[in-house]
C-alpha positions, 0 to 999 in steps of 0.5 A: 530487476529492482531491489526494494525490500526484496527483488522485484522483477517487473513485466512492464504492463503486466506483473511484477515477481517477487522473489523473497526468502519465503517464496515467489510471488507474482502480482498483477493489477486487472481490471474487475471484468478481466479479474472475473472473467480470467481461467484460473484453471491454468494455475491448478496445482499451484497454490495461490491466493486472488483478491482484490481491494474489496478482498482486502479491505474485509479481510483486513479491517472487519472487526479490528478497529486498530487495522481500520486505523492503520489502513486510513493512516497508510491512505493520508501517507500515500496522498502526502508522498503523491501530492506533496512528496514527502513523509510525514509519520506524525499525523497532528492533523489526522490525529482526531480522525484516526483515534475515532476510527481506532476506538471504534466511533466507525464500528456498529454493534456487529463489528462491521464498519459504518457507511460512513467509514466507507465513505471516507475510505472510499474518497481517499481511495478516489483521491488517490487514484488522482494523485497517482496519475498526476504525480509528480515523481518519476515512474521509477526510483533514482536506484544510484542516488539512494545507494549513494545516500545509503553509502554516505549515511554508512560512511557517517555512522562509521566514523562516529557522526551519526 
């Protein structure tokens, strides 16, 4: 069992569990074929929600440029931790692209978002399927070398150096 934010308990393959303070949730990848032709017949009686990454783009952007923004931002955040391991939260570099976005240059009078914002997303969503196969990170993280760094930032704080 992992422990990010929440325990995570993974069936390496197929699904991991999420076991939070508000419920259990299970998440799985499938491919759209398996997707579409999968029974959820099976789950009837439990409550549950399936979408996939078209789902989520619409329910999440259309109409709101601020989520659109953030949506591309996590994009570029992802790629930097992927390609070149490391954070970085101040986007100088992508500050014009991610105003544009945020003040609506990518929305058309319906609130719907132009081809080209889903050009860009979609070469970001590309790129990072490269990186996330070509990565150089370990499949999973070192849990013992973060707790000692926790450990140590605790110990600093307690004594006053931090």
């Amino acid at each position: 069992m992992d422990h990010y934010p929440i325990p995570v308990i993974s069936v390496k393959g197929y699904c991991d569990v999420e076991i939070s303070p508000d419920g259990i949730s299970v998440t799985t990848k499938k491919k759209r074929k398996d997707a579409l032709d999968y029974s959820f017949e099976r789950l009837k009686g439990y409550s549950f929600e399936a979408f996939g990454v078209e789902g989520y783009k619409e329910r999440h952007i259309t109409g709101s440029c601020e989520n659109a923004m953030h949506l591309i931002r996590l994009y570029l955040m992802c790629l930097d931790i992927l390609e070149r391991e490391e954070i970085v939260t101040l986007r100088e570099k992508d500050h014009d692209l991610l105003m544009d976005i945020r003040n609506g240059r990518y929305q058309k009078a319906d609130h719907t978002f132009s081809t080209d914002f889903y050009d860009l997303l979609n070469e970001l969503e590309r790129r990072l399927d490269y990186a996330a196969k070509h990565t150089s990170l370990p499949e999973a993280p070192d849990l013992a070398a973060i707790e000692a760094f926790q450990m140590e930032v605790n110990e600093r704080v307690v004594r006053g150096e931090i």
